[in-house]
PDB file of N, CA, C and O in Angstrom:
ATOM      1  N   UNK A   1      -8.809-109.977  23.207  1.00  0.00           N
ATOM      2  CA  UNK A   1     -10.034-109.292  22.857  1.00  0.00           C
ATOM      3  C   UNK A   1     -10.826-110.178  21.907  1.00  0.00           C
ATOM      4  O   UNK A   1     -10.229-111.052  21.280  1.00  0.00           O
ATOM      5  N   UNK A   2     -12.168-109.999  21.761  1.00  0.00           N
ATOM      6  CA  UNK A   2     -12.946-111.383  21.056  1.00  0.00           C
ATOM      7  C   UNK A   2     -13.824-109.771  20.219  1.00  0.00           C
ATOM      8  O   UNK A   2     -14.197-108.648  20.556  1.00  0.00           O
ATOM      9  N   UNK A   3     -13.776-110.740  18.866  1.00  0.00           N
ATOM     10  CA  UNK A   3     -14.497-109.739  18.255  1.00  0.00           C
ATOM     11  C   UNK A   3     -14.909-110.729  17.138  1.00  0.00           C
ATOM     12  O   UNK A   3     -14.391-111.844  17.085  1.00  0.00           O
ATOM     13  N   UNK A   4     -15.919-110.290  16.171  1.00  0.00           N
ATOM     14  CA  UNK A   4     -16.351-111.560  15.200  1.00  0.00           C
ATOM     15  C   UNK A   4     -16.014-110.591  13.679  1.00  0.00           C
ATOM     16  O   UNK A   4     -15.983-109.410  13.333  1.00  0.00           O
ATOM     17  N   UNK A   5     -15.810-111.905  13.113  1.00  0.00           N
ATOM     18  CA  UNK A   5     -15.230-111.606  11.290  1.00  0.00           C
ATOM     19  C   UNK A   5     -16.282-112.717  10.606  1.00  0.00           C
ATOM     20  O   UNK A   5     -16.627-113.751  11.179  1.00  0.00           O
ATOM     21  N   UNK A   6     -16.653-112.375   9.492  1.00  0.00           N
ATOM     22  CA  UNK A   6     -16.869-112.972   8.590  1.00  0.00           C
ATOM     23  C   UNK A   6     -16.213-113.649   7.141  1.00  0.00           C
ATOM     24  O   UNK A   6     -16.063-113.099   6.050  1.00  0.00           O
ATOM     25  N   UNK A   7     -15.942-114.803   7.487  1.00  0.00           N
ATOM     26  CA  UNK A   7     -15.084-115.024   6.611  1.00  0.00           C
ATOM     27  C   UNK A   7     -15.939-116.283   5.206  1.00  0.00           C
ATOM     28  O   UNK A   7     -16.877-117.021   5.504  1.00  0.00           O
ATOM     29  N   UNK A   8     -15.648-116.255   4.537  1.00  0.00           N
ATOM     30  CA  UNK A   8     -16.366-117.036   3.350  1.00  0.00           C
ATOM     31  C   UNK A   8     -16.138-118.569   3.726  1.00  0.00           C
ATOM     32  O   UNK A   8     -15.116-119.016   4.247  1.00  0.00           O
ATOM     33  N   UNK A   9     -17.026-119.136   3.447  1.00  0.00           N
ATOM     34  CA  UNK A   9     -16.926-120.843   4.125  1.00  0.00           C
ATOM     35  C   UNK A   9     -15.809-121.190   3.381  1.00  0.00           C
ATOM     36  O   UNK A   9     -14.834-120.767   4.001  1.00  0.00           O
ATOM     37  N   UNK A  10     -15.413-121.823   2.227  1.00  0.00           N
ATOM     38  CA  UNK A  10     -14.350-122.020   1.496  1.00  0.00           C
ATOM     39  C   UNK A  10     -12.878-121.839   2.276  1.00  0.00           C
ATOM     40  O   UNK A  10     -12.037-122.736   2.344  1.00  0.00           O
ATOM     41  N   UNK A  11     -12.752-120.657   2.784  1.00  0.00           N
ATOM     42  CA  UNK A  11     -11.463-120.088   3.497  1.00  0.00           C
ATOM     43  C   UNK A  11     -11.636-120.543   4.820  1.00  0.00           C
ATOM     44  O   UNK A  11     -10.722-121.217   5.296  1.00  0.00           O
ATOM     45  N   UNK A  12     -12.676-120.294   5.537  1.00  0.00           N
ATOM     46  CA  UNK A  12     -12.861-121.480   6.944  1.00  0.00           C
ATOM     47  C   UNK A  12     -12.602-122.424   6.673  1.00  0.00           C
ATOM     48  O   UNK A  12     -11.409-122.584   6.931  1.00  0.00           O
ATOM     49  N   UNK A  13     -13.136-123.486   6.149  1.00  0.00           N
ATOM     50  CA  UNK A  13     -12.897-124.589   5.990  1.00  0.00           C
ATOM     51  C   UNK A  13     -11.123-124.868   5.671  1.00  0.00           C
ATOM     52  O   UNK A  13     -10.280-125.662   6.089  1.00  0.00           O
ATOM     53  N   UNK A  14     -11.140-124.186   5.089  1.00  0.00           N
ATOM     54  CA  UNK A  14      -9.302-124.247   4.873  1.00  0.00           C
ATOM     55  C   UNK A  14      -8.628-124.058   5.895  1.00  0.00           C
ATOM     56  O   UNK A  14      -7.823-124.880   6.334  1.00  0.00           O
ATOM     57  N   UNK A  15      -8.930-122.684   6.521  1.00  0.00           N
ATOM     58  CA  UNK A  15      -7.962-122.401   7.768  1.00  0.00           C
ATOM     59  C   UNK A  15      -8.583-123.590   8.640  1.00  0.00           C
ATOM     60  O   UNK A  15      -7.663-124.392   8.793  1.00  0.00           O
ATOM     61  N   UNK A  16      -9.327-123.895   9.055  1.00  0.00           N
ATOM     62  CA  UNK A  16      -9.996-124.447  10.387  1.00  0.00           C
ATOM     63  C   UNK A  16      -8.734-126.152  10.083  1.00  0.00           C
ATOM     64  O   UNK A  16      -7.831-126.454  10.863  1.00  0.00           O
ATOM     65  N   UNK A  17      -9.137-127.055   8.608  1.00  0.00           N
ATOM     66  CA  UNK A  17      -8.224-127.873   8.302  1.00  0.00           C
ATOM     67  C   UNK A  17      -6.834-127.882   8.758  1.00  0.00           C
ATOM     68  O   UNK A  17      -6.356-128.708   9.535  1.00  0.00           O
ATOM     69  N   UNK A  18      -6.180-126.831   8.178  1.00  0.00           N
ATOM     70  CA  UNK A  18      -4.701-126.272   8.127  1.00  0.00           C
ATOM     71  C   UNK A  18      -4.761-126.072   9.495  1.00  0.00           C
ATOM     72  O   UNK A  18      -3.863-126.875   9.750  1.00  0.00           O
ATOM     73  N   UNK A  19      -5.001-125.764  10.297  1.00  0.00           N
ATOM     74  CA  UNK A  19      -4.680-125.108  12.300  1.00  0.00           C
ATOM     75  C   UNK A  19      -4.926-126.741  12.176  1.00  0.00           C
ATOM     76  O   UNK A  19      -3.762-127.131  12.086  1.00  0.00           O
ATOM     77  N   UNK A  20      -5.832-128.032  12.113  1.00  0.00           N
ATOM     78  CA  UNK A  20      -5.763-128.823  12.504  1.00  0.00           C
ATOM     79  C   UNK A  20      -4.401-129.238  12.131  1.00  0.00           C
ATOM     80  O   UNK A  20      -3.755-129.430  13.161  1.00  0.00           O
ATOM     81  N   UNK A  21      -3.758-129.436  11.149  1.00  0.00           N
ATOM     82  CA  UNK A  21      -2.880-130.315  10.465  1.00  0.00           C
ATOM     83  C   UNK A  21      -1.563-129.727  11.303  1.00  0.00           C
ATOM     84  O   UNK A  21      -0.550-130.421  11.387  1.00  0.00           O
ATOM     85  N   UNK A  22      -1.611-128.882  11.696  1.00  0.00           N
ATOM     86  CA  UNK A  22      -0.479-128.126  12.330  1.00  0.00           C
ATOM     87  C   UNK A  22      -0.485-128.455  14.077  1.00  0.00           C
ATOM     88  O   UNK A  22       0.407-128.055  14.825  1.00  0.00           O
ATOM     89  N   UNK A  23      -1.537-129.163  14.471  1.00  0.00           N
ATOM     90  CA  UNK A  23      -1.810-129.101  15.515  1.00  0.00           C
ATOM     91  C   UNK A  23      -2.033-127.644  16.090  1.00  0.00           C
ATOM     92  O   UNK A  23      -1.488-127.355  17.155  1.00  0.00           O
ATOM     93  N   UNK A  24      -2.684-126.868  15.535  1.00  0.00           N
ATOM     94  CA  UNK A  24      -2.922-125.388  16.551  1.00  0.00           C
ATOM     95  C   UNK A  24      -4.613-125.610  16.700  1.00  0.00           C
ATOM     96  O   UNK A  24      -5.232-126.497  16.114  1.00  0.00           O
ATOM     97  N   UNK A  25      -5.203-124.618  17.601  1.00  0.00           N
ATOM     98  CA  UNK A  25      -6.352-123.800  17.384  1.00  0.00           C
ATOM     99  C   UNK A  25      -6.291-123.115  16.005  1.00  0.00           C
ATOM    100  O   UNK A  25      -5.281-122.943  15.321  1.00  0.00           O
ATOM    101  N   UNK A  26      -7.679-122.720  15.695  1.00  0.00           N
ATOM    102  CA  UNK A  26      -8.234-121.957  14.893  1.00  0.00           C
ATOM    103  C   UNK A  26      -7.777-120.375  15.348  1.00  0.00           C
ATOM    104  O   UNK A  26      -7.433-119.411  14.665  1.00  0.00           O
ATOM    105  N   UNK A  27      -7.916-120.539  16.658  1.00  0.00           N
ATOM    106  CA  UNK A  27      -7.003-118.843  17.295  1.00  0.00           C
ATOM    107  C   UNK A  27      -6.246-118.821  16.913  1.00  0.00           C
ATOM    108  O   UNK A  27      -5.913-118.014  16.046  1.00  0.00           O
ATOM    109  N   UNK A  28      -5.141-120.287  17.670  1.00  0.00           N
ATOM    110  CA  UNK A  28      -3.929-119.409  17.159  1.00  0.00           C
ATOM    111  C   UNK A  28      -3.567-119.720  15.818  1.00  0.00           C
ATOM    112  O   UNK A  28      -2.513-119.112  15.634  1.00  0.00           O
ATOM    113  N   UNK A  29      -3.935-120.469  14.567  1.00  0.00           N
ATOM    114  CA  UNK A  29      -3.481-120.031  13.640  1.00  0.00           C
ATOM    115  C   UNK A  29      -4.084-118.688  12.710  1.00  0.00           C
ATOM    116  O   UNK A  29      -3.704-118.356  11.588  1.00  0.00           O
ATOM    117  N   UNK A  30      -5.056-118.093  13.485  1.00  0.00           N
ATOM    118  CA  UNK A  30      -5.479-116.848  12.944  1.00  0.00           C
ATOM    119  C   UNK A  30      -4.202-115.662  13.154  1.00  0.00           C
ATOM    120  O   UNK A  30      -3.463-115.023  12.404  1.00  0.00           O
ATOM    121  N   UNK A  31      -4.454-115.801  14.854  1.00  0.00           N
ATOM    122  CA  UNK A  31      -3.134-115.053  15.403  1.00  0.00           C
ATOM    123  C   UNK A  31      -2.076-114.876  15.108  1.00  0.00           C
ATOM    124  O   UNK A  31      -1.484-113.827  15.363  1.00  0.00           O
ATOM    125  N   UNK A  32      -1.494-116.003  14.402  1.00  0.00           N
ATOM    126  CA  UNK A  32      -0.188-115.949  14.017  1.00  0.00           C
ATOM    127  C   UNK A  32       0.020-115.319  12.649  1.00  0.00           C
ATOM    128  O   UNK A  32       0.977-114.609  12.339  1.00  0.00           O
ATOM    129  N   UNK A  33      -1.279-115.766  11.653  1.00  0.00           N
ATOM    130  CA  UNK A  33      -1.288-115.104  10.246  1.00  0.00           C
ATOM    131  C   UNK A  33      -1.093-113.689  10.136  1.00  0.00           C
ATOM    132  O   UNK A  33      -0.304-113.042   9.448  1.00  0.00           O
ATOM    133  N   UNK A  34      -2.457-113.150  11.405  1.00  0.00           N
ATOM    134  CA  UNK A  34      -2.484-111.605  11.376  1.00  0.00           C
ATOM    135  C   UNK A  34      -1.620-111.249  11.728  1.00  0.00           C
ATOM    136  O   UNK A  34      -1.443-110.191  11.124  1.00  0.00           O
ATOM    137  N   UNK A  35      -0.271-111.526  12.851  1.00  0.00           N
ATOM    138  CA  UNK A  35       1.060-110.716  13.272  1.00  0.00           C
ATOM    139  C   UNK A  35       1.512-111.459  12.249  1.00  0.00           C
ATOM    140  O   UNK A  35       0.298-111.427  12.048  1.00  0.00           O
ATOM    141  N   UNK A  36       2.221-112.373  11.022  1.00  0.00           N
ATOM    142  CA  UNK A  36       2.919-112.243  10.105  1.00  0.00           C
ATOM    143  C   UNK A  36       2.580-111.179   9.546  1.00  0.00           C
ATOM    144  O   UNK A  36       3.292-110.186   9.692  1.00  0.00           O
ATOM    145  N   UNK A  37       1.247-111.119   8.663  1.00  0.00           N
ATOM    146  CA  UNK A  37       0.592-110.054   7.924  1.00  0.00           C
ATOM    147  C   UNK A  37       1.510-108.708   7.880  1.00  0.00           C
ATOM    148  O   UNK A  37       2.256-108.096   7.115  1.00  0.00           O
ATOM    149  N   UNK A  38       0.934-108.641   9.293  1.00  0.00           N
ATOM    150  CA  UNK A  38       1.439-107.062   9.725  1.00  0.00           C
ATOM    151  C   UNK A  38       2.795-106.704  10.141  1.00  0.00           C
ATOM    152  O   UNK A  38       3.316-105.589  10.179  1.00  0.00           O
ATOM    153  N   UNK A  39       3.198-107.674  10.399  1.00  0.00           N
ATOM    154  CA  UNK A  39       5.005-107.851  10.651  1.00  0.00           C
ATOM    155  C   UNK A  39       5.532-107.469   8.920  1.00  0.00           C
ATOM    156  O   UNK A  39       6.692-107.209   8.601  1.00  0.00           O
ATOM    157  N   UNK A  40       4.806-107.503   8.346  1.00  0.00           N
ATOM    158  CA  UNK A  40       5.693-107.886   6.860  1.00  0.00           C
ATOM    159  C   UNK A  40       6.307-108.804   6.199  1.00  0.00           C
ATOM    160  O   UNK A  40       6.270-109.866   6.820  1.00  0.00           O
ATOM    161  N   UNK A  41       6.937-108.883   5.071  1.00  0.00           N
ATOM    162  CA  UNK A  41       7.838-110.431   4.654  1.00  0.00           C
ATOM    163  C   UNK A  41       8.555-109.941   5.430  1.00  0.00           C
ATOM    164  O   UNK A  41       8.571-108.809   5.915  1.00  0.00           O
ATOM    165  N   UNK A  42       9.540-111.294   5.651  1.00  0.00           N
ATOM    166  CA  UNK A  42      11.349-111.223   6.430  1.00  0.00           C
ATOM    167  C   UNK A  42      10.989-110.347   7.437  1.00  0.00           C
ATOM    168  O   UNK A  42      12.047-109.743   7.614  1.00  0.00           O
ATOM    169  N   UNK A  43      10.340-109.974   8.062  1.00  0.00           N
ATOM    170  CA  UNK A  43      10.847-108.779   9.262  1.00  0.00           C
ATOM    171  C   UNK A  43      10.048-109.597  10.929  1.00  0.00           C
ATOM    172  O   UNK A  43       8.919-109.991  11.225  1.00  0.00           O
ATOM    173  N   UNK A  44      11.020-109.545  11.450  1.00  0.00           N
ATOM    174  CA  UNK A  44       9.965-110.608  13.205  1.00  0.00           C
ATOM    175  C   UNK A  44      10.337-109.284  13.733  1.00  0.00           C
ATOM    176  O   UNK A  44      11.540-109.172  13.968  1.00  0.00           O
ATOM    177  N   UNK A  45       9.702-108.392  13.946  1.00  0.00           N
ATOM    178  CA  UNK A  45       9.330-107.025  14.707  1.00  0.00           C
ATOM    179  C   UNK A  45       8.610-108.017  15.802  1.00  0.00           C
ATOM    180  O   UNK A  45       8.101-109.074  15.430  1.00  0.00           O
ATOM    181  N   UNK A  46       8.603-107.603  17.174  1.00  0.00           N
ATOM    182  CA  UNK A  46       8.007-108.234  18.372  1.00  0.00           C
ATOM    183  C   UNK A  46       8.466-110.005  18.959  1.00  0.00           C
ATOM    184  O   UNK A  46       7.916-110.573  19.903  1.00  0.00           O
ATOM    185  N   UNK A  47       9.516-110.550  18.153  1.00  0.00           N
ATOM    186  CA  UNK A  47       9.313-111.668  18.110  1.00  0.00           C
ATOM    187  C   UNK A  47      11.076-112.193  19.415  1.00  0.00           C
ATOM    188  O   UNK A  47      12.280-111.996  19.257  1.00  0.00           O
ATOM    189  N   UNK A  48      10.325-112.823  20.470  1.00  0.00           N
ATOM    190  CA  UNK A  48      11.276-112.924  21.312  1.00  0.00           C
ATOM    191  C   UNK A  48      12.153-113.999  20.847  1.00  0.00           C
ATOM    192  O   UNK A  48      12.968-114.319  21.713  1.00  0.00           O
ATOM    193  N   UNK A  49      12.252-114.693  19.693  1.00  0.00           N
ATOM    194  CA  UNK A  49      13.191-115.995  19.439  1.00  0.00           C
ATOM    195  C   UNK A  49      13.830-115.470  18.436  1.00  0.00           C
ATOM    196  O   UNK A  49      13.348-114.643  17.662  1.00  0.00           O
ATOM    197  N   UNK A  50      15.106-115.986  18.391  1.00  0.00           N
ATOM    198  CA  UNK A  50      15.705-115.571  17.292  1.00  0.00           C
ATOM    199  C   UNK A  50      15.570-116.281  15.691  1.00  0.00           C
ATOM    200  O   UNK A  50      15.038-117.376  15.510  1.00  0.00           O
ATOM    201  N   UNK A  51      16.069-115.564  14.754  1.00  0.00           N
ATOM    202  CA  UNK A  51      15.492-116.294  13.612  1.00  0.00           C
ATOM    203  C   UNK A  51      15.848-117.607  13.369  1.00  0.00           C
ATOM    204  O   UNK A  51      15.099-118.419  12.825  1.00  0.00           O
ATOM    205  N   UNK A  52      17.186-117.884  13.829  1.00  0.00           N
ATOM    206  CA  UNK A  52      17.150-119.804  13.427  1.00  0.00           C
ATOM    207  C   UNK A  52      16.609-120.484  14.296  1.00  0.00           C
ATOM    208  O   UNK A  52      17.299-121.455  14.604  1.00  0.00           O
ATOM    209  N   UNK A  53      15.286-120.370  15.050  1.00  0.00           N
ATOM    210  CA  UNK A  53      14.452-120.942  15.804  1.00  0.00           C
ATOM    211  C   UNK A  53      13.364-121.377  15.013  1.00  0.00           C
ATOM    212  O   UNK A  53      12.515-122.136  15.481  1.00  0.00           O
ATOM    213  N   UNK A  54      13.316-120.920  13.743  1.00  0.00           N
ATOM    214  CA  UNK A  54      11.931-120.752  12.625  1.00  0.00           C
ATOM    215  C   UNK A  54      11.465-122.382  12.551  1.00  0.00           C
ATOM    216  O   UNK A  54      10.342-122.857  12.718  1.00  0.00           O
ATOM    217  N   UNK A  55      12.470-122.915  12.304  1.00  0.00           N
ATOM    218  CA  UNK A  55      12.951-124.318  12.065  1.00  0.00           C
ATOM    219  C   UNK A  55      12.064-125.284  12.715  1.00  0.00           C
ATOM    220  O   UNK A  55      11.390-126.230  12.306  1.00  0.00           O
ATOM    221  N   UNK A  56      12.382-124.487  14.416  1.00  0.00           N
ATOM    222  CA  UNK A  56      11.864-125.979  15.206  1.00  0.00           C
ATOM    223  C   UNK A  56      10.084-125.854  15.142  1.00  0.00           C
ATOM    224  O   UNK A  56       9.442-124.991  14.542  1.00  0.00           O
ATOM    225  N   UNK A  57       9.565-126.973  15.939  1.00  0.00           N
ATOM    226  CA  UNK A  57       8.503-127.023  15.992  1.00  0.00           C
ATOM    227  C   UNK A  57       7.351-127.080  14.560  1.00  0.00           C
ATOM    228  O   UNK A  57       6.149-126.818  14.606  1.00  0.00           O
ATOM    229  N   UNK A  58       7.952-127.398  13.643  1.00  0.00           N
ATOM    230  CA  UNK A  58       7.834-127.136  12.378  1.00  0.00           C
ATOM    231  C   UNK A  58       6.421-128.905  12.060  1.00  0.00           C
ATOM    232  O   UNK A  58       5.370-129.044  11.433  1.00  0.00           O
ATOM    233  N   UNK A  59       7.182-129.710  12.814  1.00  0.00           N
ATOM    234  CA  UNK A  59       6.474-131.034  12.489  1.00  0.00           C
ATOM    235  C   UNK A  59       5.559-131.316  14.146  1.00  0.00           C
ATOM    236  O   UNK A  59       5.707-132.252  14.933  1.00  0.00           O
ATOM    237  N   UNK A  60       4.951-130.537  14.207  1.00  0.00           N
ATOM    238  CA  UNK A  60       4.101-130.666  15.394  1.00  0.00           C
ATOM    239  C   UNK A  60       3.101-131.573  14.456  1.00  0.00           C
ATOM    240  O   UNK A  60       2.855-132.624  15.049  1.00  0.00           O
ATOM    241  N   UNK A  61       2.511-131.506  13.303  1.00  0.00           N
ATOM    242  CA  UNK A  61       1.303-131.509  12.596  1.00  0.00           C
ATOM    243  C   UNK A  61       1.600-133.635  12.509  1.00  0.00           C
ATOM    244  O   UNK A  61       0.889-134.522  12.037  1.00  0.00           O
ATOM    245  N   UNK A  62       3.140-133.682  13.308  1.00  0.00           N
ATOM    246  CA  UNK A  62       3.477-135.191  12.999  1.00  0.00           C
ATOM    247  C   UNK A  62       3.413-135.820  14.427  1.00  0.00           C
ATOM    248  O   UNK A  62       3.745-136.998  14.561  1.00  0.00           O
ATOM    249  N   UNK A  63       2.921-134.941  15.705  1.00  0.00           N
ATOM    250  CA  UNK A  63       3.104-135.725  16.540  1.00  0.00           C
ATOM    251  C   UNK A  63       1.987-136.871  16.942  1.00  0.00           C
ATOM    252  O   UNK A  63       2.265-137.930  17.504  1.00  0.00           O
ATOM    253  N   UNK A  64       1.117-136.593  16.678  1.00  0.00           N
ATOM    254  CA  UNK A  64      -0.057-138.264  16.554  1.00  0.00           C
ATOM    255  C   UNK A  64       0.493-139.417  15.734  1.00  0.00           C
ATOM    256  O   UNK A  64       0.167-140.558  16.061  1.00  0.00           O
ATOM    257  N   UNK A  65       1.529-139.168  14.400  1.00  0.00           N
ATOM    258  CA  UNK A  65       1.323-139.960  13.770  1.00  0.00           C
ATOM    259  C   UNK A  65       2.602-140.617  14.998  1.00  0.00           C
ATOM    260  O   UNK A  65       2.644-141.743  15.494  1.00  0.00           O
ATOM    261  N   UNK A  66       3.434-139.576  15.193  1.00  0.00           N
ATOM    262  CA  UNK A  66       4.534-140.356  15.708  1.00  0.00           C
ATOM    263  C   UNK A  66       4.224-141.319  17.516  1.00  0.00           C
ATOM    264  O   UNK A  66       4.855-142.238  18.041  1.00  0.00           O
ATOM    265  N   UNK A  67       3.018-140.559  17.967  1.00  0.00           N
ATOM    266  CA  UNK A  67       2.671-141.969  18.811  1.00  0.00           C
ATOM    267  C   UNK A  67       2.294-143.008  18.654  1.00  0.00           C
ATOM    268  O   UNK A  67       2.198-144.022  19.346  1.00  0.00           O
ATOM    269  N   UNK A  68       2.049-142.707  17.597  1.00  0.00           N
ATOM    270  CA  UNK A  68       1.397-144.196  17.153  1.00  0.00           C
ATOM    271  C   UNK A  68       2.217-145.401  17.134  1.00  0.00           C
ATOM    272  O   UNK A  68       2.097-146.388  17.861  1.00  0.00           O
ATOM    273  N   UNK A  69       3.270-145.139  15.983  1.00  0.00           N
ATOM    274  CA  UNK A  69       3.939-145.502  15.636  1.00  0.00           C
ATOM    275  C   UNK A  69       5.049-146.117  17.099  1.00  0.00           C
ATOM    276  O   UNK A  69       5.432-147.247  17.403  1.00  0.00           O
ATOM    277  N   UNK A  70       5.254-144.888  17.663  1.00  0.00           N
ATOM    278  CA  UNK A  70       6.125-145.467  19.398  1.00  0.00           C
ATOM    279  C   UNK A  70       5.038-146.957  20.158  1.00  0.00           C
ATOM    280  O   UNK A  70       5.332-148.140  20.326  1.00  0.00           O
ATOM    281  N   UNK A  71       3.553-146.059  20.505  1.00  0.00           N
ATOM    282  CA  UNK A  71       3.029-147.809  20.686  1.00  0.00           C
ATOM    283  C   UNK A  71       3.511-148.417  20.064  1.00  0.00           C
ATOM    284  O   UNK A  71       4.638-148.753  20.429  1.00  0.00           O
ATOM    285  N   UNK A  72       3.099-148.852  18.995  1.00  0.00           N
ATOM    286  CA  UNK A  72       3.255-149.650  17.862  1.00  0.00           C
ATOM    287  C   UNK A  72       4.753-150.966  18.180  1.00  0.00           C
ATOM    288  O   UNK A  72       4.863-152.192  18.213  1.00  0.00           O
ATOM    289  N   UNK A  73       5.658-149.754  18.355  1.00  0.00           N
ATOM    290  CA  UNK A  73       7.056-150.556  18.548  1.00  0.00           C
ATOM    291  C   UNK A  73       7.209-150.952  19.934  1.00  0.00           C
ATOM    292  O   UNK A  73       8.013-151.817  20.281  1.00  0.00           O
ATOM    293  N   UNK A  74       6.196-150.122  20.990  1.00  0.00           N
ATOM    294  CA  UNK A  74       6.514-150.727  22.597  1.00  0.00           C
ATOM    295  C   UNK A  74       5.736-151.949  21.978  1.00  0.00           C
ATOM    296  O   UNK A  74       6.370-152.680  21.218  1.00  0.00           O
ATOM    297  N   UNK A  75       4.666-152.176  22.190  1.00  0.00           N
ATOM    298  CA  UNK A  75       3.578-153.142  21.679  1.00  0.00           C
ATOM    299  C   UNK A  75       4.640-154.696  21.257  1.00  0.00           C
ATOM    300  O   UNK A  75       4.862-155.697  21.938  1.00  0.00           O
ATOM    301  N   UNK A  76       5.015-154.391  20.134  1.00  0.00           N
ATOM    302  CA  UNK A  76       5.855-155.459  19.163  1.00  0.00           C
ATOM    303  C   UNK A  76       7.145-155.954  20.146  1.00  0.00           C
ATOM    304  O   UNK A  76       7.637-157.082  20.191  1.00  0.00           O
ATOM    305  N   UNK A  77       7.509-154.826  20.871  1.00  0.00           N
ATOM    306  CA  UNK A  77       8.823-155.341  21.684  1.00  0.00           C
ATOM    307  C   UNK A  77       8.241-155.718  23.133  1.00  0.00           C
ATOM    308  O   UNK A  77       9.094-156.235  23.853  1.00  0.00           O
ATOM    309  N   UNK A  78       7.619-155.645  23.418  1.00  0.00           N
ATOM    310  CA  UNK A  78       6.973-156.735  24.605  1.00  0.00           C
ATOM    311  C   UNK A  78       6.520-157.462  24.500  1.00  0.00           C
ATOM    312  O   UNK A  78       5.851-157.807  25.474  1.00  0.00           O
ATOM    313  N   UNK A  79       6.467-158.388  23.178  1.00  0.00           N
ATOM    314  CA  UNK A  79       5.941-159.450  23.193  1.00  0.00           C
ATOM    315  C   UNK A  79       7.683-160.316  23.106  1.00  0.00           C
ATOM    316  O   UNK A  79       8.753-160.113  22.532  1.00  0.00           O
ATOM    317  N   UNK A  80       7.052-161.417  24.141  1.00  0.00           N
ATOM    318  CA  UNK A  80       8.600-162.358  24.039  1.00  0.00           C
ATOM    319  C   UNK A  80       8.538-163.595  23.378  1.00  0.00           C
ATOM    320  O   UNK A  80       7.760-164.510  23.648  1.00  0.00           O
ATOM    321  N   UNK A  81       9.619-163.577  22.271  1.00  0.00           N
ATOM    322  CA  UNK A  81       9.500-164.635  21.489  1.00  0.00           C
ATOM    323  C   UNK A  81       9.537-166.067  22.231  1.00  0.00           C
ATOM    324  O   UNK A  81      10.138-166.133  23.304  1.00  0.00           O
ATOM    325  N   UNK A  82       8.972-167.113  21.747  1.00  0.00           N
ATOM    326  CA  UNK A  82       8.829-168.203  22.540  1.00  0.00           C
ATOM    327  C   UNK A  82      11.016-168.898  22.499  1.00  0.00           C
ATOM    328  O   UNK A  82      11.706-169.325  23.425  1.00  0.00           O
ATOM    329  N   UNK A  83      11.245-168.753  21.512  1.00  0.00           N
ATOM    330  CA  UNK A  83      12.822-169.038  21.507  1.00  0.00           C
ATOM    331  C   UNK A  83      13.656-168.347  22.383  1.00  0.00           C
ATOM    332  O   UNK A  83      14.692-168.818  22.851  1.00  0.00           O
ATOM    333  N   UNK A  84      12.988-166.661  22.727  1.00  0.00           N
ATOM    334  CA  UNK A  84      13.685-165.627  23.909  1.00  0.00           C
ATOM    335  C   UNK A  84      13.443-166.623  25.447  1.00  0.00           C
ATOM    336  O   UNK A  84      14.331-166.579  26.298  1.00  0.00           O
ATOM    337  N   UNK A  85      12.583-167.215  25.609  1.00  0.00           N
ATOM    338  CA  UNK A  85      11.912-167.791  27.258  1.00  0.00           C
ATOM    339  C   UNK A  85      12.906-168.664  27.647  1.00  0.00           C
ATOM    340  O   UNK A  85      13.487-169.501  26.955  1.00  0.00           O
ATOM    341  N   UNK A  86      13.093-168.324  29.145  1.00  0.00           N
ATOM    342  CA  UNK A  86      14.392-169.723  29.521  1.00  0.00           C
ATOM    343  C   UNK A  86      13.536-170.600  29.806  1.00  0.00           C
ATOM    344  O   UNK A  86      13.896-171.732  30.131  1.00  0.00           O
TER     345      UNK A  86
END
């Protein structure tokens, strides 16, 4: 359902940042705030994973840095040292 909120620029700007850094949408890190919210502390009412699942997916907000870094090392290891050449 699409409906509009007004929220104070200050707090946009924050959430909109934070969903980036996490790799989400702006949806879904709204989405997810409002069912914590309303879920309560400690309680996953509706939640099909079990709780030591909380864990994973935690460093999504690292997966750009970590391609980089993979080029980076294909890159460096395909180059053949002139001492490697028969």
């Amino acid at each position: 359902m699409k409906t509009t909120i007004d929220i104070p620029d200050p707090l946009f700007r924050k959430a909109k940042s934070k969903a980036a850094e996490s790799g989400q949408t702006l949806r879904e890190l709204v989405t997810q705030a409002l069912a914590e919210k309303l879920a309560g502390a400690g309680t996953r009412r509706g939640s099909r994973e079990p709780a030591w699942m909380d864990g994973f997916g935690k460093l999504r907000r690292l997966r750009k840095e970590t391609k980089r870094i993979q080029a980076r090392i294909e890159r460096t290891f395909e180059a053949i040292e002139p001492e490697d050449r028969a």
